[in-house]
C-alpha positions in Angstrom: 6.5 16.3 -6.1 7.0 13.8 -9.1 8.1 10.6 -8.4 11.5 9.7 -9.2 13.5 6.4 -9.6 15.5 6.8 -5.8 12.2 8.2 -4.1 12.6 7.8 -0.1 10.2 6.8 2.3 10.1 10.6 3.6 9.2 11.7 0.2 6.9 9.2 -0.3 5.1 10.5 2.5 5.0 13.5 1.7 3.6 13.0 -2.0 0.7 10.7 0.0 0.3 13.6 2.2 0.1 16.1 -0.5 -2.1 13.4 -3.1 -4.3 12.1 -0.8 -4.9 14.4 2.4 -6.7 11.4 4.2 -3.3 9.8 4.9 -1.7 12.8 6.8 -4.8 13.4 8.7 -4.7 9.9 9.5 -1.3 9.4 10.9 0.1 7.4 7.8 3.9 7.8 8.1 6.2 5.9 5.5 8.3 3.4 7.3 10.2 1.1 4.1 10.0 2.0 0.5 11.4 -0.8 -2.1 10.7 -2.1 -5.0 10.4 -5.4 -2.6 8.6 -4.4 0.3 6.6 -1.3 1.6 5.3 -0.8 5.2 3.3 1.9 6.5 2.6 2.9 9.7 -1.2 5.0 11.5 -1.2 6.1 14.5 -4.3 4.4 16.6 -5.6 7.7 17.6 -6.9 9.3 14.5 -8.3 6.1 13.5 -10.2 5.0 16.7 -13.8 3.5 16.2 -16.5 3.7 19.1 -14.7 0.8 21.0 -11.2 2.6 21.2 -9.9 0.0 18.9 -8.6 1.2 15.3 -11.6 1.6 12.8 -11.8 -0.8 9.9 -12.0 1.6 6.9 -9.0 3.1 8.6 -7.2 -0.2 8.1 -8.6 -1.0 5.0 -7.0 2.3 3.6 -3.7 1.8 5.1 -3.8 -1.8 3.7 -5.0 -0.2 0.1 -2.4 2.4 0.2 0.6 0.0 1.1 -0.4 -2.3 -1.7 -0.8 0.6 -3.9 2.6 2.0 -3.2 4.6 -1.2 -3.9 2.8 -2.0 -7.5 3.4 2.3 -8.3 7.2 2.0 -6.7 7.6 -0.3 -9.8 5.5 0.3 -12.8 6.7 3.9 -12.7 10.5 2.4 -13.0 8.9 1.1 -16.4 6.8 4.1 -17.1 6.5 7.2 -15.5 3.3 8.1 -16.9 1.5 4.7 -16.0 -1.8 5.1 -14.4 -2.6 2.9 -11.1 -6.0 1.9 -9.8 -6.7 -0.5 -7.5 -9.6 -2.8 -9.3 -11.0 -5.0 -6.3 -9.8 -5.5 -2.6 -10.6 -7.8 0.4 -10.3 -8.1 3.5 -10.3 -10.5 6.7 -10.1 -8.4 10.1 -8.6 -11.0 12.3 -8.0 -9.1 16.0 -9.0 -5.7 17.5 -5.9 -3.5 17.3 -5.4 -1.4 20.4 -2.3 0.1 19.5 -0.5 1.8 16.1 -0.4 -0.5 13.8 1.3 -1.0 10.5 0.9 -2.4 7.1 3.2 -4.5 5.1 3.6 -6.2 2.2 6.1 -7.2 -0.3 6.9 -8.5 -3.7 7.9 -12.4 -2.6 7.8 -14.2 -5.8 9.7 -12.6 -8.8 7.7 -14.3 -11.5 4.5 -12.5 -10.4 6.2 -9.3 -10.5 8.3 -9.8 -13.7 5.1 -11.3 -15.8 2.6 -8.1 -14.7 5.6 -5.5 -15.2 6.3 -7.3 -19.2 2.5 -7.8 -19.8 2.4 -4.0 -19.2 4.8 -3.2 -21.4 3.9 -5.7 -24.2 0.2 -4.3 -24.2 -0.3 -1.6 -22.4 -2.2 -2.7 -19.4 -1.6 -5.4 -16.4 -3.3 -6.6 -13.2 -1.2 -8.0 -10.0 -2.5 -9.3 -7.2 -1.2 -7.8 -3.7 -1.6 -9.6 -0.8 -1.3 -7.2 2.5 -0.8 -7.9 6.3 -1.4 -5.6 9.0 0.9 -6.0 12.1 0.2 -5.2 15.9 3.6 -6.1 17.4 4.0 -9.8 15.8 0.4 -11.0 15.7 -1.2 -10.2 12.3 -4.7 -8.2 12.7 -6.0 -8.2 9.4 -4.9 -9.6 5.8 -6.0 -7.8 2.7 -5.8 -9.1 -1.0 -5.9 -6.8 -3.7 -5.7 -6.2 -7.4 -4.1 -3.2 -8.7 -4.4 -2.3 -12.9 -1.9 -0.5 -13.9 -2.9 1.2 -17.5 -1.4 3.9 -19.9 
């Protein structure tokens, strides 16, 4: 499946699933899917860690993926042949999670957005910066920062 302008959160899924096996195997299940705001969701099962608490590199992918879906949901509105890597992440683990969990994040200031999406037009090649939050309920477990390049 190509990605297309109206792309749901089903099919989204679905092209993770099919793209990158990890996420299906992993619970990831598409929950919003704007050119705003994406949140995923993992099951805690799949992902437990020796304390029956999720795993970190379990949350660090969800966290990378979210991020990675918003910044593709719009440079492939500009060009559907643009290239997306993510360039460097981090991350602060702030709780054990215990239950699912799920990963948001959003595009709050337009500027940011606007500037990164022109640059890559104008030249061919743009970094933006991503800040992720993942959510147990309404306490925040971990907060993730990353920057995506998008390149043709």
């Amino acid at each position: 499946m190509d990605w297309h302008a109206d792309m749901s959160e089903k099919e989204l899924e679905e092209f993770l699933h099919n793209g990158i096996p990890m996420t299906k195997q992993m619970g990831f299940s598409v929950k919003e899917f704007t050119p705003r705001k994406v949140r995923i969701e993992a099951k805690l099962e799949p992902n437990l860690n020796n304390h029956s608490t999720a795993f970190g590199g379990s949350i660090n992918s969800l966290m990378t993926i979210c991020g990675w879906s918003l910044v593709f949901n719009n440079i492939k509105r500009v060009d559907p042949d643009a290239n997306l890597v993510i360039q460097k992440s981090s991350i602060e683990y702030k709780k054990p999670i215990a239950d699912d969990f799920t990963a948001e994040c959003e595009f709050t200031d337009e500027a940011d957005r606007d500037r990164f999406l022109e640059t890559y037009k104008r030249i061919g090649k743009a970094r933006v910066e991503i800040k992720v939050l993942v959510k147990t309920g309404e306490e925040t477990a971990a907060d993730f920062r990353g920057y995506f390049v998008a390149f043709r």
